[in-house]
Structures are given as C-alpha cells and as structure tokens.
N, CA and C atoms as an extended XYZ file, in Angstrom:
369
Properties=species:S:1:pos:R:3:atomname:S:1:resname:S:1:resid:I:1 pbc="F F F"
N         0.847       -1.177        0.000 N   UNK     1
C         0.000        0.000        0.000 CA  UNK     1
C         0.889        1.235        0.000 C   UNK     1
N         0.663        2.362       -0.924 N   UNK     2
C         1.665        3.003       -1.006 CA  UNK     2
C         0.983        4.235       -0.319 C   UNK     2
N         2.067        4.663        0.560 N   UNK     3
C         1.501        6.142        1.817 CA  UNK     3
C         2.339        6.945        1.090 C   UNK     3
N         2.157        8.159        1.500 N   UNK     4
C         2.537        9.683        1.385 CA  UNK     4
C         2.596       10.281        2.843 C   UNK     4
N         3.661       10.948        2.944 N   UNK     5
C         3.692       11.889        4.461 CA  UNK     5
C         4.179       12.661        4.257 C   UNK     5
N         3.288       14.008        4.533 N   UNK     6
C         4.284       15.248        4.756 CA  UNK     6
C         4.147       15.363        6.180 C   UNK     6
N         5.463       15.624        6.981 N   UNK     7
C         5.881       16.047        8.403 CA  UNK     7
C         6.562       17.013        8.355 C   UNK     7
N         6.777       18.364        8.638 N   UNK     8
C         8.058       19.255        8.183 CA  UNK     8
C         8.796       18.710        9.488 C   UNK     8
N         8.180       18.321       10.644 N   UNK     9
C         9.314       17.989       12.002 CA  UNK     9
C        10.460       16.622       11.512 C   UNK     9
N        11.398       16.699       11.593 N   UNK    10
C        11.850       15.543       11.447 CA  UNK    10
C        11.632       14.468       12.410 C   UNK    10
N        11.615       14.590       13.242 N   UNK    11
C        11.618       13.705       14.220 CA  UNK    11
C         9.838       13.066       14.296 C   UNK    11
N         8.998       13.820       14.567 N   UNK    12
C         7.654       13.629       14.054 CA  UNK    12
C         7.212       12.677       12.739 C   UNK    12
N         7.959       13.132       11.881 N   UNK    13
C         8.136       12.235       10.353 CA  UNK    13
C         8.510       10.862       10.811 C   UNK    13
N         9.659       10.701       11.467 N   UNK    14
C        10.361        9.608       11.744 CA  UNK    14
C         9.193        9.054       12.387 C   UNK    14
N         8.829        9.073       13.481 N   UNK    15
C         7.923        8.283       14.169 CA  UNK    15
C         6.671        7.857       13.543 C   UNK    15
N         6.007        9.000       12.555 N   UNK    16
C         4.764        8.339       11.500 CA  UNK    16
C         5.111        7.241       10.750 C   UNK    16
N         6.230        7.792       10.446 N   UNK    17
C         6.851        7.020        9.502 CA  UNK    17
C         6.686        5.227        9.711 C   UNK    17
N         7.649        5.120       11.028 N   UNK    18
C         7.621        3.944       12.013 CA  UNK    18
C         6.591        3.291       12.754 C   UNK    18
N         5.669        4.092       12.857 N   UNK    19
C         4.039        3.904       13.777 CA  UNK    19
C         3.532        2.990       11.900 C   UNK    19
N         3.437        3.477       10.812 N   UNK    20
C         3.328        3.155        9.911 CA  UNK    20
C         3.729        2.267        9.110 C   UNK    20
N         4.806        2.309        9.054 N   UNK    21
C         5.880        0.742        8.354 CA  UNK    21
C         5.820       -0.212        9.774 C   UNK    21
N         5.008        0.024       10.593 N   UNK    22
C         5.090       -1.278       11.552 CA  UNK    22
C         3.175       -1.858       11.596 C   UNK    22
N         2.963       -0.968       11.255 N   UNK    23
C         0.885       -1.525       11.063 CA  UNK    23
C         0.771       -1.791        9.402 C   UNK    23
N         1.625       -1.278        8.930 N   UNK    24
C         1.626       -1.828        7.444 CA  UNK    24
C         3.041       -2.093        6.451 C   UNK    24
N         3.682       -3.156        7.255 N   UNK    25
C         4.542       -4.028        7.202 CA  UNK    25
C         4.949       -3.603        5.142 C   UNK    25
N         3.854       -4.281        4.740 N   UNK    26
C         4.060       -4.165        2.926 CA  UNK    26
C         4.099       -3.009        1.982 C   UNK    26
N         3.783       -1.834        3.207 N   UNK    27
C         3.861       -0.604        2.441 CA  UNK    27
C         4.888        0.423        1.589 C   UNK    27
N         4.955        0.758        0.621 N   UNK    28
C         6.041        1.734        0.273 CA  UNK    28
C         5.309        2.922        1.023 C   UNK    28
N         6.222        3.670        1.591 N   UNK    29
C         6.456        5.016        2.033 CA  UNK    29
C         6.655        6.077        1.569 C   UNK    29
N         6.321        6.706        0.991 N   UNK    30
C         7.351        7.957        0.381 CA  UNK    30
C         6.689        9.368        1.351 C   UNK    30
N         8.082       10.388        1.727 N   UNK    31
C         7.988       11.398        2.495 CA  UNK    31
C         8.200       12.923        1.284 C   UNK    31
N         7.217       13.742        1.670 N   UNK    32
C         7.293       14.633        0.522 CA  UNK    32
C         8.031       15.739        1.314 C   UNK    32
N         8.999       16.119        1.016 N   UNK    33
C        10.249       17.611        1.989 CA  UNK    33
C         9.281       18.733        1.938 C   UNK    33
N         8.080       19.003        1.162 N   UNK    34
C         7.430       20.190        1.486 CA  UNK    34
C         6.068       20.226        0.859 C   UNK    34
N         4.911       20.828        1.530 N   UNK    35
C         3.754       20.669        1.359 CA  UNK    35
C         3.087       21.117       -0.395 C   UNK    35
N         2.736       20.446       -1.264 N   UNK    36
C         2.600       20.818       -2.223 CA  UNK    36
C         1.271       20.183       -3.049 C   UNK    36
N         0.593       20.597       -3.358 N   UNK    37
C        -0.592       19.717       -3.924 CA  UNK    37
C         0.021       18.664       -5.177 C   UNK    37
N         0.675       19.604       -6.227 N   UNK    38
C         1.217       18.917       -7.539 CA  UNK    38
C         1.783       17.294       -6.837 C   UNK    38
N         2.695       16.872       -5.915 N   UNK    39
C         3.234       16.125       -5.888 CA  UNK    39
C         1.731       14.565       -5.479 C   UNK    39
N         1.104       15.230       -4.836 N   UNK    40
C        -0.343       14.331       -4.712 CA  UNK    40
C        -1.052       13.963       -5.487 C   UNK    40
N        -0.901       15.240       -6.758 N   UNK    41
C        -1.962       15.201       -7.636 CA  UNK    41
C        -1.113       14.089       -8.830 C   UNK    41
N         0.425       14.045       -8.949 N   UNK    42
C         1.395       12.995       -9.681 CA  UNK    42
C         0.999       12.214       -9.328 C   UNK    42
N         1.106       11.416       -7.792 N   UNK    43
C         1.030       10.127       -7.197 CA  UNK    43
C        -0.422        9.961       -7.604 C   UNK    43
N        -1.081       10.207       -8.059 N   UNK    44
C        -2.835        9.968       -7.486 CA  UNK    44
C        -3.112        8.369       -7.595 C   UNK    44
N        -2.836        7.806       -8.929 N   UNK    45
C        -3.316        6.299       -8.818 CA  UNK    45
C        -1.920        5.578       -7.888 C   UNK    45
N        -1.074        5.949       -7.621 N   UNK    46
C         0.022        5.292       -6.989 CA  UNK    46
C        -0.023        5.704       -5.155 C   UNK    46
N        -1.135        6.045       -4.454 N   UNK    47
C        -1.810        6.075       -3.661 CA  UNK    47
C        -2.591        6.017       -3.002 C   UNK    47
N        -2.426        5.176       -1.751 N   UNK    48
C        -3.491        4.550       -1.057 CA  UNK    48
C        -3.789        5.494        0.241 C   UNK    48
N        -3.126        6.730        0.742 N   UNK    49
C        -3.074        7.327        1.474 CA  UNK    49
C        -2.371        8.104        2.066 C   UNK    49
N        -2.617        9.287        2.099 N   UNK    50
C        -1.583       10.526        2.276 CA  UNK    50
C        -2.263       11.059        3.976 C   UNK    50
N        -0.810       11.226        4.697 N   UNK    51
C        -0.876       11.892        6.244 CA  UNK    51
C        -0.233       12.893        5.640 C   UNK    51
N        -1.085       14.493        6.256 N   UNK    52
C        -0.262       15.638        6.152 CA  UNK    52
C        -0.507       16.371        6.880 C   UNK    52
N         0.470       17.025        7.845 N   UNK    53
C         0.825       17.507        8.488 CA  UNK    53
C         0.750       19.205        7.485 C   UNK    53
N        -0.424       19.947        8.208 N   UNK    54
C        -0.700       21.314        7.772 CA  UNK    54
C        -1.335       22.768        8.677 C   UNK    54
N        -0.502       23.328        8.157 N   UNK    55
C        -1.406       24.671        9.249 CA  UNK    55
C        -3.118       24.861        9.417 C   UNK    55
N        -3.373       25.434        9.976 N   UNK    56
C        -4.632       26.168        9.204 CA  UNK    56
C        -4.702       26.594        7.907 C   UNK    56
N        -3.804       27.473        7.476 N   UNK    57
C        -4.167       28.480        6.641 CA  UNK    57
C        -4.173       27.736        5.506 C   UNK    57
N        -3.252       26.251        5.642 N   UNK    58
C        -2.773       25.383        4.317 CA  UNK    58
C        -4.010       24.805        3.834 C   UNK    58
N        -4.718       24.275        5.116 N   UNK    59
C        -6.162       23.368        5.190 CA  UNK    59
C        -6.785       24.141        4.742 C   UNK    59
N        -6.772       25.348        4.454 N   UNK    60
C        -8.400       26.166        4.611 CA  UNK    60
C        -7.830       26.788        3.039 C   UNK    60
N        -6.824       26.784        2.449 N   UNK    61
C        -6.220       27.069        1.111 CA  UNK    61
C        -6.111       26.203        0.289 C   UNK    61
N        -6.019       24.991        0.757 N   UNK    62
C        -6.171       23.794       -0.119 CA  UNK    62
C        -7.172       22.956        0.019 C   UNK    62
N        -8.148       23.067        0.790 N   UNK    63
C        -9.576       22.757        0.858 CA  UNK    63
C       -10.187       21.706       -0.220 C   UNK    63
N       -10.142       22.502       -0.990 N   UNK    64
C       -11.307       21.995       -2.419 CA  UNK    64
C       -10.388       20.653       -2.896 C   UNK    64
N        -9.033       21.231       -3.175 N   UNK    65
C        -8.178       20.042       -3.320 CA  UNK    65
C        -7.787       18.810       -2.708 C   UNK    65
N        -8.279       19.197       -1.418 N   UNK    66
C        -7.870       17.567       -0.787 CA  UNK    66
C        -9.180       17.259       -1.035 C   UNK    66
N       -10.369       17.768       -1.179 N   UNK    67
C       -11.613       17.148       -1.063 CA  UNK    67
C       -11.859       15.950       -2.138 C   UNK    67
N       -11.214       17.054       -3.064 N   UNK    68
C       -11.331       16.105       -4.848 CA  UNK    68
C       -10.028       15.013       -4.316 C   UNK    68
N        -9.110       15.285       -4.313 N   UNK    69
C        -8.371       13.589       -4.244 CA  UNK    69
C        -8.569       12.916       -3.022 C   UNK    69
N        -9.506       13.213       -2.179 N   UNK    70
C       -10.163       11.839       -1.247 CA  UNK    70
C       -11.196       10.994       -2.674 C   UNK    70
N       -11.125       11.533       -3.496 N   UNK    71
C       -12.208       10.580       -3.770 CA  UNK    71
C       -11.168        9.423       -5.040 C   UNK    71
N        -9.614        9.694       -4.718 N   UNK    72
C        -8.774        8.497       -4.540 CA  UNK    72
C        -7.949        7.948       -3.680 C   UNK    72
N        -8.088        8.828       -2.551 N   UNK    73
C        -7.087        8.120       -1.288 CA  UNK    73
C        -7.635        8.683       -0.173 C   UNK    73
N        -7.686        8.101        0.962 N   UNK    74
C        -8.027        8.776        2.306 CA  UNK    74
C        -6.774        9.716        2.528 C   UNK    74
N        -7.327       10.861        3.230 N   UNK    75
C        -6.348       11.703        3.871 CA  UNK    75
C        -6.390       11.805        5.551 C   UNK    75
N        -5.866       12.049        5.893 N   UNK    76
C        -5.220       12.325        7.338 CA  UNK    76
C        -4.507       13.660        7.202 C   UNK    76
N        -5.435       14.613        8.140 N   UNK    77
C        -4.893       15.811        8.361 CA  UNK    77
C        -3.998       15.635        9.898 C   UNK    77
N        -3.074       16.404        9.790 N   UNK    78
C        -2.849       16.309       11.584 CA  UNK    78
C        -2.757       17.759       11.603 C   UNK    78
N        -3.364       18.431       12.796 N   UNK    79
C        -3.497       20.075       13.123 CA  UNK    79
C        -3.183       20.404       14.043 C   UNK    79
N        -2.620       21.800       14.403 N   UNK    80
C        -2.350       22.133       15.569 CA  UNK    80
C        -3.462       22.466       16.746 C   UNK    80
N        -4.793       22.621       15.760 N   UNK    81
C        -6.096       23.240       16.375 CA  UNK    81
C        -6.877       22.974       15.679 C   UNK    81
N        -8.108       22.635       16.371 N   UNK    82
C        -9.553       22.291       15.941 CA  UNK    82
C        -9.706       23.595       14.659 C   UNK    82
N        -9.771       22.599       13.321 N   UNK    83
C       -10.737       23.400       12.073 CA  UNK    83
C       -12.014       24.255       12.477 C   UNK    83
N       -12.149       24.937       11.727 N   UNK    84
C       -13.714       25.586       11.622 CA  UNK    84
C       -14.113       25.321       10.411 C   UNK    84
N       -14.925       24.582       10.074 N   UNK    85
C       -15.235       24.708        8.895 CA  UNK    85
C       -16.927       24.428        8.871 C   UNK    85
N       -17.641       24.320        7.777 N   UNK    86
C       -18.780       23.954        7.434 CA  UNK    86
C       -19.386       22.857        7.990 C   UNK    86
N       -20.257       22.401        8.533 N   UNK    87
C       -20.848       21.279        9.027 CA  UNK    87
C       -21.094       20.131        7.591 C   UNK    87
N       -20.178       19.312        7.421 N   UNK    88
C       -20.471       18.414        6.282 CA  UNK    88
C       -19.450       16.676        6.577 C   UNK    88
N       -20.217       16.120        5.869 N   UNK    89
C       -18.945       14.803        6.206 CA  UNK    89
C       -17.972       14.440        4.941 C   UNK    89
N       -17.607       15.590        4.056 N   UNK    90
C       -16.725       14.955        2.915 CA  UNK    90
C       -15.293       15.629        3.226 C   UNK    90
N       -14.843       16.026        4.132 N   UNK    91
C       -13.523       16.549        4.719 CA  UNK    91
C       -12.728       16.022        4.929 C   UNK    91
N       -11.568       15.892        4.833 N   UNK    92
C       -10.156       15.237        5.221 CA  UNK    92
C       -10.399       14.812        7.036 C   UNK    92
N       -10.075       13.599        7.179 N   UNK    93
C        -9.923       13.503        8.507 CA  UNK    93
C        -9.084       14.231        9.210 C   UNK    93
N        -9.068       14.330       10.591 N   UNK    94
C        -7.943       15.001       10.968 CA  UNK    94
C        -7.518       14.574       12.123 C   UNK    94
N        -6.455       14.677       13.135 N   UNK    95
C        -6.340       14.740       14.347 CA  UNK    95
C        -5.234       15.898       14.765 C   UNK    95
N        -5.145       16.436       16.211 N   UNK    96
C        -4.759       17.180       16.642 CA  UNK    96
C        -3.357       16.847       17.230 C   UNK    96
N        -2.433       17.837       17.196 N   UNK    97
C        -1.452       17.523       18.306 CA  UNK    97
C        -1.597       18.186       19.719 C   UNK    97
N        -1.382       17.467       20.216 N   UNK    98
C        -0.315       16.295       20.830 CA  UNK    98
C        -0.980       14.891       20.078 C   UNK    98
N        -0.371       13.991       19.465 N   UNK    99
C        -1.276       13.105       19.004 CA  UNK    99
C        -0.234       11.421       19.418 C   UNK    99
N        -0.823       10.102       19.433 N   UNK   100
C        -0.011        9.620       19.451 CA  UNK   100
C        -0.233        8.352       18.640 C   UNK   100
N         0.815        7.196       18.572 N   UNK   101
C         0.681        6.476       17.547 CA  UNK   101
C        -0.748        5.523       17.526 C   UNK   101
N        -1.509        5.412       18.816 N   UNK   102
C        -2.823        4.718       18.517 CA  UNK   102
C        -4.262        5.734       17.893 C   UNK   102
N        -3.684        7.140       18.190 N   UNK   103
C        -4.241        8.207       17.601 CA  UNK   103
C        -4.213        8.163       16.043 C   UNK   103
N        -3.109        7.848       15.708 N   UNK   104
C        -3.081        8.211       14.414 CA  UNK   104
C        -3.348        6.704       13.439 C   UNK   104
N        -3.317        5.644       13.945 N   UNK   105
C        -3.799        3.990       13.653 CA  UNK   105
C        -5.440        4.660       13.405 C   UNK   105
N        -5.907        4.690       14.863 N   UNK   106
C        -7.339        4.792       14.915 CA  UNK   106
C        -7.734        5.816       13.355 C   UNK   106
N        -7.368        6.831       13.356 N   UNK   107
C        -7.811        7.501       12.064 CA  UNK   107
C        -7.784        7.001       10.520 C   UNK   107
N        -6.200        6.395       10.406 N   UNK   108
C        -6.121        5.671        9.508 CA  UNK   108
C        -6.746        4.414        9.496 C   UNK   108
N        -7.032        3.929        9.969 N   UNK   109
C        -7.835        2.754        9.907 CA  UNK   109
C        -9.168        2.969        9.570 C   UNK   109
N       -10.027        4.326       10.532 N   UNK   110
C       -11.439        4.457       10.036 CA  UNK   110
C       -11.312        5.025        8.543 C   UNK   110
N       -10.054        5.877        8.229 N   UNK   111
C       -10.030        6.410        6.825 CA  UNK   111
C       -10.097        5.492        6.381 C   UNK   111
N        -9.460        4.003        6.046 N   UNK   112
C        -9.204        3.024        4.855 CA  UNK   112
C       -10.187        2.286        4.820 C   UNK   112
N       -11.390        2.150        6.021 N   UNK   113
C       -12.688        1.482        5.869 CA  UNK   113
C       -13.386        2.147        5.510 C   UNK   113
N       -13.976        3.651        5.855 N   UNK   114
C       -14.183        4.394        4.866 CA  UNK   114
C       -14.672        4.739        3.037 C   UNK   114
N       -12.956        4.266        3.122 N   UNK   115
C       -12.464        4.878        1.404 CA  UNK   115
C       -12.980        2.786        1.049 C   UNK   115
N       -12.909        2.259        1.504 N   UNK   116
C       -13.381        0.952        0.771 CA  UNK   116
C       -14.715        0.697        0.456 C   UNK   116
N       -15.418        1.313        1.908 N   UNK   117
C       -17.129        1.070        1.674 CA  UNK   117
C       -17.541        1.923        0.549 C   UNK   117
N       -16.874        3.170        0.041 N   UNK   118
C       -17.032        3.457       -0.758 CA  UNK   118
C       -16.715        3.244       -2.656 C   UNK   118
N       -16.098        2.640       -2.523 N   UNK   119
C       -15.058        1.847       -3.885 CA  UNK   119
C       -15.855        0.943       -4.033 C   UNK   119
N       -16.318        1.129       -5.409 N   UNK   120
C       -17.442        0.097       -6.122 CA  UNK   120
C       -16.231       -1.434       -6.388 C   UNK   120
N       -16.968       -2.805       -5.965 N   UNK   121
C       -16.641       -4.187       -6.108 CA  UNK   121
C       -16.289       -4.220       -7.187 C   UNK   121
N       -15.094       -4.561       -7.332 N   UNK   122
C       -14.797       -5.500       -8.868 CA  UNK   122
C       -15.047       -6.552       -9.433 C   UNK   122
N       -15.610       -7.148      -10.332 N   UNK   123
C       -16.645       -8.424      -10.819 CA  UNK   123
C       -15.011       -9.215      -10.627 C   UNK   123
C-alpha cells in the first residue's frame, strides 16, 4: 500500500513514519520535503493514502483540493487546532497535536474502511 507523508518535524516524520511501516509491514512510504498539492496530484493512482501535516491556513487554502483527491485516497490531516469549517462529512480527517501512535492507527484505519465502503466491487 503506497503512503505519502508530509511532516516538516523531522523527528515527528520519523515516528509516522515507524508507527506506519510497523501496522503496514508491505507498504512503500514515500515522504514529501514540502507541502505541495502537484506532488499528490502525480502520485494519485500510486496512492493509497496521504498523512499531512498542515497549518490552518494550508487546510483552509487547499480545501477543495484535498476534497477532490479523497475521492482516490483517504487523507489524514494532523493540526495544531480544531478546524472551523462547514458542518459536512466529505472533509479530510484530521487529528490534533499532541497526538499519538494509537491516535493516528485509529484515524487511519477508520479512513481506509471508509475509502473501501465506498469503492465500487470488482466483478
């Protein structure tokens, strides 16, 4: 299963990273050095799920865009502070920091059941 992470912390990165290559043993990883839509919008069929680590201002600027590529990969926001946004359920998941590695399982996990109940069966 191939992930995406943006972390700008290094050390933070490292540990997703590891919380991650240890609940999904078969996964390729790839870490993006800086927050950018283009590099998501390349990967799109070569992704099963992107964690990104974003401000407010990034979430609330790139909005529309993560909305449209959930509808090929779950996302995982991690924030410093509770969003404001619109009362709706098609939003990037998110969790807050301080966060920790069963924090961030639990999300990814409801994201990837989620993104499946939705993915029409293949004959």
């Amino acid at each position: 299963m191939p992930i995406l992470i943006y972390e700008p912390d290094p050390l933070v990165c490292s540990d997703i990273n590891e919380t991650l290559s240890t609940a999904f043993p078969q996964s390729e990883i790839g870490i993006l050095e800086t927050f950018a839509i283009g590099p998501l919008v390349e990967n799109i069929s070569d992704t099963q799920l992107a964690v990104l680590s974003l401000k407010q201002e990034q979430l609330h600027q790139y909005l529309p865009e993560l909305r449209n590529l959930q509808e090929w990969f779950p996302i995982i926001c991690i924030l410093n502070d509770l969003p404001r946004l619109p009362k709706t359920t098609d939003y990037p998941r998110f969790i807050m920091r301080p966060f920790s590695s069963g924090t961030l399982l639990s999300a990814v996990n409801a994201a990837l059941s989620d993104q499946r109940l939705c993915q029409p069966e293949m004959p």
